[in-house]
C-alpha positions in Angstrom: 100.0 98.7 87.4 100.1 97.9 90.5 97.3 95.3 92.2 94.8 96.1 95.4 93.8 94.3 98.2 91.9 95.6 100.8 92.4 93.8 103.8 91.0 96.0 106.3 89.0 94.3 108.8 91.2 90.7 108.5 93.4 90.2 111.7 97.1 89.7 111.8 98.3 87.2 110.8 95.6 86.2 108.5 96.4 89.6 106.5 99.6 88.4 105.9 98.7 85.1 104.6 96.2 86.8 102.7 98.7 88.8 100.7 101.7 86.2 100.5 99.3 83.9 98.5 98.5 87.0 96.4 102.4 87.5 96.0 102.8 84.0 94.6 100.2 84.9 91.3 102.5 87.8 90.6 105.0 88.3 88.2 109.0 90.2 89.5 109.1 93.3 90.0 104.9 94.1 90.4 103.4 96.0 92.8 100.8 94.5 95.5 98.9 97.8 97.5 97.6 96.2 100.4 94.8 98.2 102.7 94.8 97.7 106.4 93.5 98.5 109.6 95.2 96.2 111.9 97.9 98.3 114.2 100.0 95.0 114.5 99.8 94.2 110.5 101.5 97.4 109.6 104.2 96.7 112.4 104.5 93.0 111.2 103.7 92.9 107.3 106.4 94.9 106.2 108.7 92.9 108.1 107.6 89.7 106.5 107.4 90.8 103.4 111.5 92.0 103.5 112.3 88.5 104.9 110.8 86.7 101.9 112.7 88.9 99.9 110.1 91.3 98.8 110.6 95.5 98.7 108.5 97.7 100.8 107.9 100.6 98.6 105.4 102.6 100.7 103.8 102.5 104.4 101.8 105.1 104.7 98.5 106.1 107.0 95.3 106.7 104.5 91.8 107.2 105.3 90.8 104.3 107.9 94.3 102.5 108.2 97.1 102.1 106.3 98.4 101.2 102.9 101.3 99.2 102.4 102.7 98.6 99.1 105.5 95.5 98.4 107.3 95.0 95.1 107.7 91.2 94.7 
């Protein structure tokens, strides 16, 4: 199952941050569904998340942003 954090309203890069300390509780291989509404955290999160080695599953526009979800 995977686990939520709704981010929207927190800034780039502070939503990154956010979710990379999030990352670092999880076990391999689960899911972290991140909410956003920051145009330049759903440009830049994805990308940070692949260069620490994590899997962007899913970017996708939902109801007042976006949802990102990363397999760690």
């Amino acid at each position: 199952m995977a686990q939520r954090l709704d981010l929207r309203g927190v800034k780039c890069p502070l939503n990154w941050a956010h979710a990379k300390v999030r990352l670092e509780t999880m076990a391999r291989r689960e899911i972290l569904e991140l909410l956003i509404d920051d145009p330049r955290g759903v440009r830049d999160i994805p990308r940070a998340a692949e260069a620490e080695g994590h899997a962007v599953v899913v970017v996708e526009a939902c109801a007042g942003g976006w949802r990102v979800a990363i397999e760690k």
